[in-house]
C-alpha positions in Angstrom: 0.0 0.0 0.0 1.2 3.3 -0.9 0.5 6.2 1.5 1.4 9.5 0.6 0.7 13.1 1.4 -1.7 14.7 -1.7 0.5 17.2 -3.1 0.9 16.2 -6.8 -1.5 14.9 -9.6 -1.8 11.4 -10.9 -0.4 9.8 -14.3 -1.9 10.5 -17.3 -5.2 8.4 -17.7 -6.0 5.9 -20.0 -9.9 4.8 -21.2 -11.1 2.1 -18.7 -14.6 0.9 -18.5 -14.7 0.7 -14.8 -15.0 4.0 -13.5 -16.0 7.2 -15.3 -13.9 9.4 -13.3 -10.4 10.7 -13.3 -8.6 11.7 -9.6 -7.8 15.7 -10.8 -5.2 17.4 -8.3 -6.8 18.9 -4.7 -4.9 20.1 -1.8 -7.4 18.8 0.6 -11.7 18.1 0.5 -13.5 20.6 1.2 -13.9 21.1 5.1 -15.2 18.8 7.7 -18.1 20.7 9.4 -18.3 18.5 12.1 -14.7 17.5 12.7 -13.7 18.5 16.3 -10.5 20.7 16.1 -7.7 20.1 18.6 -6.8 22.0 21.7 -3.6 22.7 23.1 -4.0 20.7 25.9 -5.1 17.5 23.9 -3.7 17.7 19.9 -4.0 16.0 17.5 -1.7 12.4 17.6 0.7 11.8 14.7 -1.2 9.6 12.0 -0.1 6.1 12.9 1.1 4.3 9.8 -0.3 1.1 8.5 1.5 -2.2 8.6 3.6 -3.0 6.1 1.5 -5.8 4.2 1.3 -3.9 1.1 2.7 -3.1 -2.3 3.2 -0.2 -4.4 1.9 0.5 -8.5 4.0 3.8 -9.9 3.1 2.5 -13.3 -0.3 2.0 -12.7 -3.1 4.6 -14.9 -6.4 6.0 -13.7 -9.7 6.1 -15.7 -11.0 8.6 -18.1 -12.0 11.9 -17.0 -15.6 12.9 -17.2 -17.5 16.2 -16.8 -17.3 16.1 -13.4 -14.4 17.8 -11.4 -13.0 15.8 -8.3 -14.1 19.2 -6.4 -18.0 19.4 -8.2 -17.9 15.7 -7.2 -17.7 16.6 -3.9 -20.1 18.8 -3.2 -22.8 16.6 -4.9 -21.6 14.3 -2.5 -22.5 16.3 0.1 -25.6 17.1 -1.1 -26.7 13.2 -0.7 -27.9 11.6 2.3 -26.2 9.8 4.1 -27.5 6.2 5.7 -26.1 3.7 8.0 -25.0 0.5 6.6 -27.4 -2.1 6.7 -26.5 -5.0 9.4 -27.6 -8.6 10.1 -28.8 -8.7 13.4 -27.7 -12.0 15.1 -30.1 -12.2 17.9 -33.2 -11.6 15.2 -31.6 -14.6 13.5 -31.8 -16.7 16.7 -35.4 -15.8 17.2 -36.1 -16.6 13.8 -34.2 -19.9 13.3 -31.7 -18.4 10.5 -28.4 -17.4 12.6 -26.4 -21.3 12.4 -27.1 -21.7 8.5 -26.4 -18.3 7.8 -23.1 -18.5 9.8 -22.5 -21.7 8.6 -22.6 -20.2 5.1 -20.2 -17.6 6.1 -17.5 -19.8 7.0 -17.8 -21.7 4.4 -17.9 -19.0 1.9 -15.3 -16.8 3.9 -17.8 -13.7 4.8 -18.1 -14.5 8.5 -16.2 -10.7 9.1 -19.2 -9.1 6.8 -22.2 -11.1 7.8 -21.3 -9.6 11.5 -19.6 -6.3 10.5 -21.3 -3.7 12.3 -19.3 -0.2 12.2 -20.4 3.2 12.8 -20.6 5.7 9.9 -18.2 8.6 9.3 -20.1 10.7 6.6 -16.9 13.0 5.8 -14.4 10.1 5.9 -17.3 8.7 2.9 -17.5 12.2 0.7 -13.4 12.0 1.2 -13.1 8.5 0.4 -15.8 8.2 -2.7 -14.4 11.8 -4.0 -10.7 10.5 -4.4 -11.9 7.4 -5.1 -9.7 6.2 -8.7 -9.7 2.6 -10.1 -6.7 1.8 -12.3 -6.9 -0.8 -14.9 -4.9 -3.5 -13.1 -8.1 -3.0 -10.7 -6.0 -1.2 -8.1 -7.6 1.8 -6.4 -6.1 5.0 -4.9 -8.2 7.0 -2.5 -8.0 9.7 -0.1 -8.8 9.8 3.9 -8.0 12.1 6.5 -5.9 14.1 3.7 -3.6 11.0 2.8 -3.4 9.3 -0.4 -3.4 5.5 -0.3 -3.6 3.0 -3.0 -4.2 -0.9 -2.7 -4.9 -3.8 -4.4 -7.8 -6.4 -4.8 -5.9 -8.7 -3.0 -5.2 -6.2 -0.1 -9.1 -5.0 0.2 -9.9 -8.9 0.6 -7.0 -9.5 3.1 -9.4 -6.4 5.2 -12.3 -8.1 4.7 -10.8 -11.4 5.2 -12.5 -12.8 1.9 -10.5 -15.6 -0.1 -7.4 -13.6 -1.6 -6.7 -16.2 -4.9 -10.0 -15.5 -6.8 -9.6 -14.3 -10.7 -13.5 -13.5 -11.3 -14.6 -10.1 -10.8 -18.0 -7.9 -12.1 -16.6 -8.0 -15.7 -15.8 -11.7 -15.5 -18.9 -12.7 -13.6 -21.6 -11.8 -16.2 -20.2 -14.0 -19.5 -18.5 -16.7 -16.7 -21.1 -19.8 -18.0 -18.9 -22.3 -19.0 -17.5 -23.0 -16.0 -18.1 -25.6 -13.4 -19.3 -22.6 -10.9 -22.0 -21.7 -13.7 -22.5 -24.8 -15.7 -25.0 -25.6 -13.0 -26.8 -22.7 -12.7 -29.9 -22.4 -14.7 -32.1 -19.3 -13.5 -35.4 -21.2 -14.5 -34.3 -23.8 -12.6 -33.1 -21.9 -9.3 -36.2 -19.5 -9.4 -38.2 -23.3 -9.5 -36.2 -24.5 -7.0 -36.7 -21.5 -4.5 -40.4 -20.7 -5.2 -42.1 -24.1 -7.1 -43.0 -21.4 -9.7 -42.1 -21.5 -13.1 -42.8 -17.5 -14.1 -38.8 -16.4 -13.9 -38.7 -13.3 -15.4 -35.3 -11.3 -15.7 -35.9 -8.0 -13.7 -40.0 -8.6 -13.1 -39.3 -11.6 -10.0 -38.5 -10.6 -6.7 -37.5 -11.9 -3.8 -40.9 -11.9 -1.8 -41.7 -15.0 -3.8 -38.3 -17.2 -2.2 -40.2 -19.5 0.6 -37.6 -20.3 2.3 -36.2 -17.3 4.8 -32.5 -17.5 4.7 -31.7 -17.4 0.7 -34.5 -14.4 1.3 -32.5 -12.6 3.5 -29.2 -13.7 2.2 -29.7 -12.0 -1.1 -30.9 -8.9 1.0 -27.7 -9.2 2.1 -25.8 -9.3 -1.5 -27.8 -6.7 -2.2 -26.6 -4.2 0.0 -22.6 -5.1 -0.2 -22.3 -5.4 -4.2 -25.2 -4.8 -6.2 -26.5 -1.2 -4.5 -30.1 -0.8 -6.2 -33.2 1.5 -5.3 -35.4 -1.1 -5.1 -34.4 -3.6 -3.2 -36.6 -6.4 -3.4 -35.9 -7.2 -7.2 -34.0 -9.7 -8.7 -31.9 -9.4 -11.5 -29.4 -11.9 -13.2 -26.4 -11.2 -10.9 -27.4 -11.0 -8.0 -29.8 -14.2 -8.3 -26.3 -15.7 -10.0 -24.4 -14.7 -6.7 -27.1 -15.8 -4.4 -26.5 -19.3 -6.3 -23.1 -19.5 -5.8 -23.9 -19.3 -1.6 -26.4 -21.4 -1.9 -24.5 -24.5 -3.7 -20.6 -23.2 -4.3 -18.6 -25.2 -2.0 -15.1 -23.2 -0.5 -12.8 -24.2 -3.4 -15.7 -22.8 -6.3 -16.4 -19.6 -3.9 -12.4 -19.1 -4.0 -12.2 -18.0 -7.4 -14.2 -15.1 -6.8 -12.6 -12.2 -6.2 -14.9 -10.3 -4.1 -12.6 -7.1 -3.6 -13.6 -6.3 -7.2 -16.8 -7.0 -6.4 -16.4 -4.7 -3.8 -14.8 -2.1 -5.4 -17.4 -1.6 -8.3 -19.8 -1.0 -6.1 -18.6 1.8 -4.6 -18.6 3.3 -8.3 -22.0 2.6 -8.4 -22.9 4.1 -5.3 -21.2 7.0 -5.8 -22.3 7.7 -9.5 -26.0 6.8 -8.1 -27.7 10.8 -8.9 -29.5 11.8 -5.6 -29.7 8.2 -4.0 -28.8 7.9 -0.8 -25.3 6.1 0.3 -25.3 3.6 2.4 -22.2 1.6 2.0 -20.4 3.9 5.0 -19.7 1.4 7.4 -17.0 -0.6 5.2 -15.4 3.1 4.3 -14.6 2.8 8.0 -13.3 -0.9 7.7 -10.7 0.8 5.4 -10.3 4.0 7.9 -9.5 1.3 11.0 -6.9 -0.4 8.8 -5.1 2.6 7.9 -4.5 3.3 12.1 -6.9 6.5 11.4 -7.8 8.0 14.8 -11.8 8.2 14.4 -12.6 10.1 17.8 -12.0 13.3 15.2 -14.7 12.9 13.2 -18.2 13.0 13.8 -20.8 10.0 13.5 -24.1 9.0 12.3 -24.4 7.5 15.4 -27.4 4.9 14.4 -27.6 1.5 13.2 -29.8 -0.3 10.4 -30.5 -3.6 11.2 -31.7 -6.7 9.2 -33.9 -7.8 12.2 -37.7 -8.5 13.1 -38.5 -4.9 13.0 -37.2 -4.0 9.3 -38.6 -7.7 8.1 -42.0 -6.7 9.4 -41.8 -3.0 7.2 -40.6 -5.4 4.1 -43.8 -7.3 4.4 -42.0 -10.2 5.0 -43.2 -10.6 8.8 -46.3 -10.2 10.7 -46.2 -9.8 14.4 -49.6 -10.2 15.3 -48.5 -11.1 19.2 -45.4 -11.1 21.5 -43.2 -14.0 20.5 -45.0 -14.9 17.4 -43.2 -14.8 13.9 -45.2 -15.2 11.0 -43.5 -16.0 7.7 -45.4 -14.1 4.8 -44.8 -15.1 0.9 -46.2 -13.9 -2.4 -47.9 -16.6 -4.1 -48.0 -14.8 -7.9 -45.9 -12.4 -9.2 -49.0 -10.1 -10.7 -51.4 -8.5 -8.6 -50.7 -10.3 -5.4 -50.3 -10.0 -2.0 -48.1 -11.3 0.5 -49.9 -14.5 2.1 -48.8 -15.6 5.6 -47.3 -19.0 5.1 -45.3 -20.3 7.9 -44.8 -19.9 12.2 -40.6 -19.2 12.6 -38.6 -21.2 13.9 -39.3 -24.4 12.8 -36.8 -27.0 11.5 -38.1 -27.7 8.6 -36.2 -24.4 7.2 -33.1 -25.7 7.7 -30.5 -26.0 5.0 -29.8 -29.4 4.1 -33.1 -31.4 5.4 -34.9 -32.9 2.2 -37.5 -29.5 1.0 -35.6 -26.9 2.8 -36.3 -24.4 0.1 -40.0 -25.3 -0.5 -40.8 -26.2 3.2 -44.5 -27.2 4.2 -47.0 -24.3 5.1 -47.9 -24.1 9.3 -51.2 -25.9 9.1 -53.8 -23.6 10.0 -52.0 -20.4 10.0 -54.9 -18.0 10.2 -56.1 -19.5 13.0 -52.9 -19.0 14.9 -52.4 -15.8 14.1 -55.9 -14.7 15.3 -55.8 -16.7 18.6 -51.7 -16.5 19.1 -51.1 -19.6 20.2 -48.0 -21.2 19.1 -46.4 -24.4 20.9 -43.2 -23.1 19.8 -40.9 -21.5 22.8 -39.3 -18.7 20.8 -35.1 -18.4 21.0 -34.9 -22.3 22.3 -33.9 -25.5 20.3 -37.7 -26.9 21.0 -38.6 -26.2 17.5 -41.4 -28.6 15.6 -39.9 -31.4 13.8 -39.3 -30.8 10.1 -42.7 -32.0 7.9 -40.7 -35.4 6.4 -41.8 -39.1 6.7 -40.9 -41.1 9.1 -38.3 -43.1 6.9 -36.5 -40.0 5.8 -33.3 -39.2 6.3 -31.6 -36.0 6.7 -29.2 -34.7 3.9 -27.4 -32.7 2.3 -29.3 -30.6 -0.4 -27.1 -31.4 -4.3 -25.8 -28.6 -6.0 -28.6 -29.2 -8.8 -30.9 -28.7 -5.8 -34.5 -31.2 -5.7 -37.2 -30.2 -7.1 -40.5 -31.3 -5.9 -43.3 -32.2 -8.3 -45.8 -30.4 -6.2 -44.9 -26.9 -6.5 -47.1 -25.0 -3.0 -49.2 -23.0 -4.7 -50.7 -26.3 -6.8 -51.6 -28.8 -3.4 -51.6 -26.8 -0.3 -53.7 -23.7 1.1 -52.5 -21.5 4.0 -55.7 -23.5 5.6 -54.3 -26.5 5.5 -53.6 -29.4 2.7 -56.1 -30.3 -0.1 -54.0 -33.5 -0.8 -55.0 -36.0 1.5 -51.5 -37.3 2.3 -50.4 -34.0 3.7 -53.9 -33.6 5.6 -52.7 -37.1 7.4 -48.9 -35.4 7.9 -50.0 -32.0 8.9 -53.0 -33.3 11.0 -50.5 -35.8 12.8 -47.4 -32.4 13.2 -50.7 -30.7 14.9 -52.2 -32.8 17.2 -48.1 -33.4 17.9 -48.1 -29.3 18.8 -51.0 -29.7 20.9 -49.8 -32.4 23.0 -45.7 -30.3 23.4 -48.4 -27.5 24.3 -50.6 -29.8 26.9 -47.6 -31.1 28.2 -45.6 -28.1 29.0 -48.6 -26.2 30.7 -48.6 -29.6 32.9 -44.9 -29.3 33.5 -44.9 -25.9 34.6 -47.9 -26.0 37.1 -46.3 -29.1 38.7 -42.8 -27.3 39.2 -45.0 -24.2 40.7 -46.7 -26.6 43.0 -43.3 -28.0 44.3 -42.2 -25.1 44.4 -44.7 -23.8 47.0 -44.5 -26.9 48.8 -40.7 -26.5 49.5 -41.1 -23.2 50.3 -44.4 -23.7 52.7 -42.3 -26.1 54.6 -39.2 -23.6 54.9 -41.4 -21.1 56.6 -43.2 -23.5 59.0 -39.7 -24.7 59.9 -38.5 -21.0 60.6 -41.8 -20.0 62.7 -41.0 -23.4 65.1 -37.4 -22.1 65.3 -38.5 -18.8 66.1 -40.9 -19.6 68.8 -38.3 -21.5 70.1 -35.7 -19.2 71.0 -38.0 -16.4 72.2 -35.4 -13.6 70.1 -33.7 -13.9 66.7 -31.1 -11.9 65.6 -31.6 -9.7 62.3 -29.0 -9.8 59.3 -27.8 -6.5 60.5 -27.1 -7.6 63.9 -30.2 -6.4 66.0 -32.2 -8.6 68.2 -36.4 -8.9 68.0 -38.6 -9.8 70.7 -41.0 -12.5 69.2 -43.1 -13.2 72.1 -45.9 -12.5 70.0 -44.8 -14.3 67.2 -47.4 -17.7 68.1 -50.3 -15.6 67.4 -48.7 -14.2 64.0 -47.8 -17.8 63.3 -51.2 -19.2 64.4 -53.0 -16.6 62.1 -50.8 -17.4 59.0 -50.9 -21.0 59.7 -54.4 -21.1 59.4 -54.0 -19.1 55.7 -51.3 -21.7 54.4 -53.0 -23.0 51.4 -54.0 -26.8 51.7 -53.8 -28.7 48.4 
């Protein structure tokens, strides 16, 4: 990594397709309103210099100029609003029965770091950062932050994010990469199927309301907000629902020849060449701000967080929280002219990844009954989950890249009332009557424990009255002494209120 003082102006430029911007000379950004200026007493410490990990690219050109000046750039910046980076909230994910496959998934694909990054947001150390911002065409970037100029490779900005540091396949690669064994398998008809039982894929019309299945649903949200920045949110187009594959069925060595620092990288262009949107990829502008030893006490913060959790789900339309405790899963059934329909009580095991149907998991048998009464046999945040809807003979495995495909897509043999098929009326009625009797059982449980309870305690107080009467005094915790002459009588009259069963 190179870091050098901005005094001079970068190489000539050559044409690139990546960015449309050329880095034009500046002696600084234009000034931090909100930065806190040092005092005698306490000034400002000497800018601590980054480990030596990285390399240097003299040779290296930037991209073409456009109309745009570096210092018109800025103050359109500044003119946008600002947002905090959206954040998966892990104790959401408990309650709802995603957080072990979606960290699971992590590991495997090497985004644990992101999946749980959660970093405050620095709105000048962003203006600085996506004003500098240049993209040379070996992909290396040089930026600007806290009035230093640094420049880093791919490979460097996935060492930071700790993503795997040998792929080859960035944005430009990603689009035309089909021959391949990562995307000889990946058929969008045949994914959308596989996630919804639908066969209406349609590039740029489907969107992700439809997925059954909550965690590829709130994985893409996910993708979504990291690489491909888009007003509306919920739609899916061909990369993203290509990318979304790859998590789903790309084992460690297929995920490692994607080079997600380019990934990354373009869409920071994007987000900053978005006209009036706001930006909302902050929090990994202070990722590269934390590397570089930059003392962030100076700046001023957003001071907020935007989390992927119940709350945000539930203004998606993907949740309803009719009652305390009670998640219910909502899906759109069609495309056109539809409505989400409730579908499903969270947690349940049948969602898990790798359990035969994951993706096109049975509907909660009387759903809109549950929701109108609230009960649910379920104890939220606990393993006690209902057994996944298989047969008894089933086994659990692991789902094949090509993914299974039912032959009974939802929307064909079940209602949200129950089954019209009578093999899942037998299943479903057997999972409820099972519900009923966990339900029955634990009321049972936890009267019984209540009544021991008493009983143990009833005992302990009869025990200390005798004592009492006894000895005549007793001495306090703090040391005093109490007559308890009278003490019979008090004993007498709450003896006689000591409930008998």
């Amino acid at each position: 990594m190179k870091t050098t003082k901005i005094t001079s102006s970068h190489p000539k430029s050559t044409p690139s397709p990546l960015a449309p911007l050329r880095s034009t000379p500046t002696k600084r950004n234009p000034p931090r309103k909100a930065r806190a200026s040092p005092s005698k007493k306490h000034p400002k410490p000497p800018h601590k210099s980054p480990p030596n990990t990285s390399h240097t690219n003299p040779h290296s050109t930037s991209h073409p100029s456009s109309s745009l000046s570096k210092e018109g750039l800025g103050f359109s910046l500044q003119d946008r609003k600002i947002k905090p980076t959206l954040c998966y909230s892990q104790d959401d994910g408990k309650k709802l029965g995603v957080e072990d496959c979606l960290q699971e998934i992590g590991r495997r694909c090497g985004w644990s770091k992101v999946l749980n990054l959660k970093e405050e947001v620095y709105p000048d150390l962003v203006i600085e950062f996506l004003t500098s911002l240049v993209v040379s065409n070996n992909g290396d970037i040089s930026f600007s932050l806290d009035g230093m100029a640094h420049s880093m490779s791919p490979k460097q900005v996935n060492e930071i994010f700790e993503w795997p540091c040998d792929g080859t396949i960035g944005p430009s690669e990603f689009g035309s990469f089909w021959g391949d064994k990562n995307a000889s398998q990946f058929h969008q008809k045949m994914f959308w199927r596989e996630l919804t039982g639908r066969d209406d894929w349609k590039v740029g019309l489907t969107k992700s309301f439809s997925i059954v299945n909550h965690v590829p649903r709130i994985l893409h949200r996910f993708l979504l907000q990291v690489f491909f920045p888009k007003t509306e949110m919920g739609q899916i187009a061909t990369s993203d629902f290509k990318m979304l594959w790859c998590f789903l069925h790309g084992d460690r060595d297929r995920m490692g020849q994607l080079d997600f620092g380019k990934f990354l990288i373009a869409a920071f262009l994007v987000e900053r060449n978005k006209p009036k949107w706001p930006i909302t990829i902050g929090s990994f502008v202070t990722v590269f701000a934390t590397h570089l030893g930059i003392d962030l006490s100076y700046f001023k913060n957003l001071n907020s967080y935007a989390l992927l959790d119940t709350v945000s789900m539930e203004r998606f339309g993907w949740l309803l929280l009719p009652k305390i405790g009670l998640f219910v899963w909502q899906v759109k059934e069609e495309e056109k002219d539809s409505h989400p329909t409730p579908y499903a009580v969270l947690p349940t095991l049948a969602t898990r990844m790798g359990t035969p149907n994951a993706l096109l998991f049975l509907p909660t048998p009387n759903i809109k009954t549950i929701i109108h009464t609230g009960v649910h046999s379920t104890k939220q945040g606990s393993s006690s989950a209902p057994p996944p809807l298989v047969g008894d003979n089933s086994q659990i495995s692991h789902t094949p890249s090509r993914g299974t495909i039912p032959s009974h897509p939802f929307r064909h043999s079940v209602s949200f009332e129950g089954s019209r098929s009578d093999l899942f009326t037998i299943e479903m009625f057997k999972q409820f009557m099972a519900n009923i009797g966990t339900f029955a059982q634990e009321v049972i449980d936890h009267f019984g424990n209540l009544e021991q309870r008493f009983h143990a305690l009833n005992s302990e107080v009869v025990s200390l009255r005798q004592q009492i009467v006894a000895s005549g005094t007793t001495a306090t915790s703090t040391g005093t002494t109490v007559d308890t002459s009278s003490v019979d009588e008090v004993g007498e009259a709450t003896s006689n209120n000591v409930w008998q069963p």
